[in-house]
C-alpha positions in Angstrom: 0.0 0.0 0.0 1.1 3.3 -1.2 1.8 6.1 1.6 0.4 9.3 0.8 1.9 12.6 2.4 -0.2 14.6 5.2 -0.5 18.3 4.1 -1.2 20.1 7.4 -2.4 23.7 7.5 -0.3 25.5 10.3 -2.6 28.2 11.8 -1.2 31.6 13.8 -4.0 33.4 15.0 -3.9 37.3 15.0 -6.7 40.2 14.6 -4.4 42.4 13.1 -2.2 39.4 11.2 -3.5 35.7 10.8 -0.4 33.4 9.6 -0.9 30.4 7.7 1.9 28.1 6.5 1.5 25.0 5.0 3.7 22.0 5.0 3.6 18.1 3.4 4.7 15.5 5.9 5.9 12.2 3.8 7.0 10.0 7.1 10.0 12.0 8.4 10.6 14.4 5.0 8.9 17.9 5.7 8.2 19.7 2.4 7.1 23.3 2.2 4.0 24.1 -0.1 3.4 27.5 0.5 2.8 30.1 3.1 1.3 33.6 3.9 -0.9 36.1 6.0 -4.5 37.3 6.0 -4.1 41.3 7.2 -7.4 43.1 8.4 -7.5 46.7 8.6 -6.5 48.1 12.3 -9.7 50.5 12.2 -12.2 48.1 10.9 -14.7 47.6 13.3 -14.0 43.6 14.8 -16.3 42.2 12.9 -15.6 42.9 9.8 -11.6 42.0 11.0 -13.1 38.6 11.9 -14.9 38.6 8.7 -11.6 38.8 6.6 -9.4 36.0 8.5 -12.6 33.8 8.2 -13.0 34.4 3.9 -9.1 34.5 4.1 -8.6 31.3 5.4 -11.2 29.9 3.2 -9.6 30.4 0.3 -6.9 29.3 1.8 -8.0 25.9 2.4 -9.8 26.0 -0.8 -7.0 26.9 -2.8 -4.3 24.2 -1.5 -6.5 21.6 -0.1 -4.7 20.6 3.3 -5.7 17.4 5.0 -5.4 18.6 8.5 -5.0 21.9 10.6 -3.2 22.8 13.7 -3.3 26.1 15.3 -1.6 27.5 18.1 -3.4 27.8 21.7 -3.8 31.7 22.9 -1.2 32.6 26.1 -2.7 34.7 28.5 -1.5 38.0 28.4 -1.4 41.1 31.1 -4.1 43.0 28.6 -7.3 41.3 29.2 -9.2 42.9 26.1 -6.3 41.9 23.8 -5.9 38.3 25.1 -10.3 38.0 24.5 -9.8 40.0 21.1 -7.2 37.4 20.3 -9.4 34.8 21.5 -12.2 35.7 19.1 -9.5 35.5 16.2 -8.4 32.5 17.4 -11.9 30.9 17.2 -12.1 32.1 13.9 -8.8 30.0 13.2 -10.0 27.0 14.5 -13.9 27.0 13.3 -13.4 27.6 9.8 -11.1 24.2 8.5 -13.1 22.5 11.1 -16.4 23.5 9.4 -14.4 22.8 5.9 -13.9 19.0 7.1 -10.6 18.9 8.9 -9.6 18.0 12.0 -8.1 20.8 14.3 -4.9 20.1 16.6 -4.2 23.0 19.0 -0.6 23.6 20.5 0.9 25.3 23.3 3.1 28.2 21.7 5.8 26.7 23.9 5.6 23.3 22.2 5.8 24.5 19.1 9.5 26.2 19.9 10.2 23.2 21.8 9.8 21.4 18.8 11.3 23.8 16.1 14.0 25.2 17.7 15.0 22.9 20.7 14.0 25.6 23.5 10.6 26.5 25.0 11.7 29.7 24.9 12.8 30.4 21.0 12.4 34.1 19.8 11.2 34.9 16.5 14.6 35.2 15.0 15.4 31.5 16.1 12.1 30.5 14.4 12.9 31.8 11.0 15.9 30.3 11.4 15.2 26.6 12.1 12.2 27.1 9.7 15.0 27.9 7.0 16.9 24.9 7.8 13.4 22.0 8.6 12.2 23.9 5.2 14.6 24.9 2.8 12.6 26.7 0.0 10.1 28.8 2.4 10.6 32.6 2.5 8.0 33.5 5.0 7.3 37.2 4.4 6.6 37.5 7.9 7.0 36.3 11.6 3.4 35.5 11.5 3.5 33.0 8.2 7.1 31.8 9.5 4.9 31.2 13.2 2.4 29.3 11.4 5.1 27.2 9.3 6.2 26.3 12.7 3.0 25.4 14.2 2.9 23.2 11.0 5.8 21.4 12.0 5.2 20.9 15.6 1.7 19.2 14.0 3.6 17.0 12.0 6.5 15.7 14.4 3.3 15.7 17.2 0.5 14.2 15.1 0.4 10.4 15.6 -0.6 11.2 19.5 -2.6 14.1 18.3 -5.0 11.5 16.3 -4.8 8.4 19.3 -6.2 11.4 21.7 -8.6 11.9 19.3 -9.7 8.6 18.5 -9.5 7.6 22.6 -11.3 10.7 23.4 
């Protein structure tokens, strides 16, 4: 029986910047496929901002037809009506592949450096590094796409105990 590669959708959720990097996982080889950023306008009124990541990621998934999602869990921060703004952009993230059919991974933004870099505690310099080097031809155009690259990756090293939660859940 023929193995087919995973894609897998990698999801960093912003209001202002929504990153989406997408990766194929064949066993072990990671190959990049392509990656990006939905941008809403800073004075929009939120819905309309929640409005644009959701079509955004649509034709997202549309367009390159990933198999599974993963986005990144929201940290808490000391600014309450960012960290529920964030939140709301967040739910955006995760409801629109799962409404498309996928299933929907989250991971802790400490995991995901863990995994990519080696550290819990990676900065976004260290990211775009190690994403150069897991995935040679990918020239995020931003920390947010390079973020969601990485979230990618975490999916695909983390996956098999991802989908036994899952199925045991």
């Amino acid at each position: 029986m023929l193995r087919q590669p995973i894609r897998i959708l990698g999801i960093d959720p912003g209001l202002r910047r929504t990153g989406w990097g997408l990766i194929e996982a064949d066993g072990n080889r990671l190959i990049h496929v392509a990656c990006g950023s939905v941008e809403t306008k800073d004075k929009a009124p939120l819905s309309e901002r929640l409005v644009v990541i959701h079509d955004g990621l649509i034709a997202v998934i549309e367009q390159y037809a990933p198999h599974e999602a993963a986005v990144e869990q929201t940290f808490v921060n000391t600014n309450a009506a960012s960290t529920l703004k964030l939140g709301q952009a967040r739910g955006v993230a995760m409801l629109v592949p799962a409404r498309l059919g996928l299933s929907v991974a989250e991971y802790a933004p400490n995991l995901v450096k863990k995994t990519v870099v080696g550290a819990g505690h990676g900065d976004k310099t260290q990211i775009r590094m190690m994403i150069g080097v897991l995935l040679p031809k990918a020239a995020p155009q931003s920390d947010d796409a390079a973020d969601a690259l990485a979230i990618a990756v975490c999916h695909a090293h983390h996956r098999q105990s991802a989908v036994l939660r899952r199925a045991l859940g």
